[in-house]
C-alpha positions, 0 to 999 in steps of 0.5 A: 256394876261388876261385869261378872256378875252379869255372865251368861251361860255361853260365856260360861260354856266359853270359860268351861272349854277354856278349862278343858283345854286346860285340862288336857294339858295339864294331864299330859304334863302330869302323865308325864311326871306319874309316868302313867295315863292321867284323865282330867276334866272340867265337869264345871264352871260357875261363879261365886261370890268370895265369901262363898268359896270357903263354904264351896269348899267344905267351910272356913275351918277345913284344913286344904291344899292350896297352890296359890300366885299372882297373874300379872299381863293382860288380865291381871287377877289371882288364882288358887288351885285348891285339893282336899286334904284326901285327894291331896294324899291319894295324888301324892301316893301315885307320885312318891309312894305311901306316905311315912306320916299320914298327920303330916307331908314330908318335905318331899311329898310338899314339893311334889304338891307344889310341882303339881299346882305349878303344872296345873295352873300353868296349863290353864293359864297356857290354854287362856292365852292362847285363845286370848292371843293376851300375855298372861305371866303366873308368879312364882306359886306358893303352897300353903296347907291350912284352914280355908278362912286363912288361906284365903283371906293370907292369899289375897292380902298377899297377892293383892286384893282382887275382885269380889266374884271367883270363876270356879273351874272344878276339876276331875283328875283321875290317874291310872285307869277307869278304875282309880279314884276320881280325885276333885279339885278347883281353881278358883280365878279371882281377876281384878275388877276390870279382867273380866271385861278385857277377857270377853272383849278379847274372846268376842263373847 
């Protein structure tokens, strides 16, 4: 039986703290790299099936952002950070200016994108190990901007084959202030059949 499917909403609870701590280190590090006040937050946590996370993000033909590595440590697994292709122009403007092609990003602005899901995923994963007291050590990340259908089924042949259930972190990142646009993105975290159990036992829930 796989233990995620069994979660019970306060471990969810537990998950979605975890992510907002997360969150707040991630917005001080991109407030940093902006050189302007960033809010984040974690409206969300759930789990999905893997073939339900392409549909979750608008279905298997929508082109997205994805920053995507391998967790190796404690509780090895996988992790994508995943951006429409909206929300990913709107954040590469706060960082390098209005874009000279809005068909395609420029080197540049690629490695601004790159920065940025470097960043987010460290925090989260920053964040996890702290309260796990686990060592838990990210791949280099790798950036793909692509159907959903291929980058998920490229990610995870690539990065090896994970469970078959996500934890889904949505995340909210506003830059600027209560005015700007909220901008909504997501980590999914695939961790290889036996993570779960660890990642529990380790938080006493």
């Amino acid at each position: 039986m796989d233990p995620i499917k069994n979660i019970n909403e306060f471990q969810l609870d537990v998950l979605r703290e975890i992510g907002n701590i997360g969150a707040g280190n991630a917005a001080t590090a991109l407030s940093k790299l902006l050189k302007k006040p960033v809010d984040m937050n974690v409206p969300r946590v759930q789990i999905l099936s893997f073939h339900e996370i392409a549909e979750f993000v608008g279905g298997e033909e929508t082109i997205i952002v994805t920053v995507f590595l391998r967790v190796e440590g404690d509780i090895p697994g996988n992790m994508f950070f995943i951006l429409g292709m909206d929300s990913a122009k709107s954040l590469i403007r706060d960082i390098v200016g209005p874009s000279q092609n809005d068909e395609e990003f420029s080197e540049l602005e690629l490695s601004a994108l790159q920065e940025i899901g470097n960043i987010l995923a460290g925090s989260y994963l920053t964040s996890l190990s702290d309260l796990t007291k686990m060592n838990l050590q990210p791949s280099v990340p790798a950036l793909a901007i692509d159907m959903a259908g291929a980058i998920l089924s490229y990610g995870l042949i690539e990065l090896g084959r994970s469970g078959d259930y996500a934890l889904v972190i949505d995340t909210e990142i506003q830059p600027g202030t209560e005015k700007s646009e909220k901008l909504n993105g997501h980590f999914f975290l695939l961790p290889d059949p036996e993570s779960f159990e660890i990642l529990f036992t380790s938080l006493g829930v």
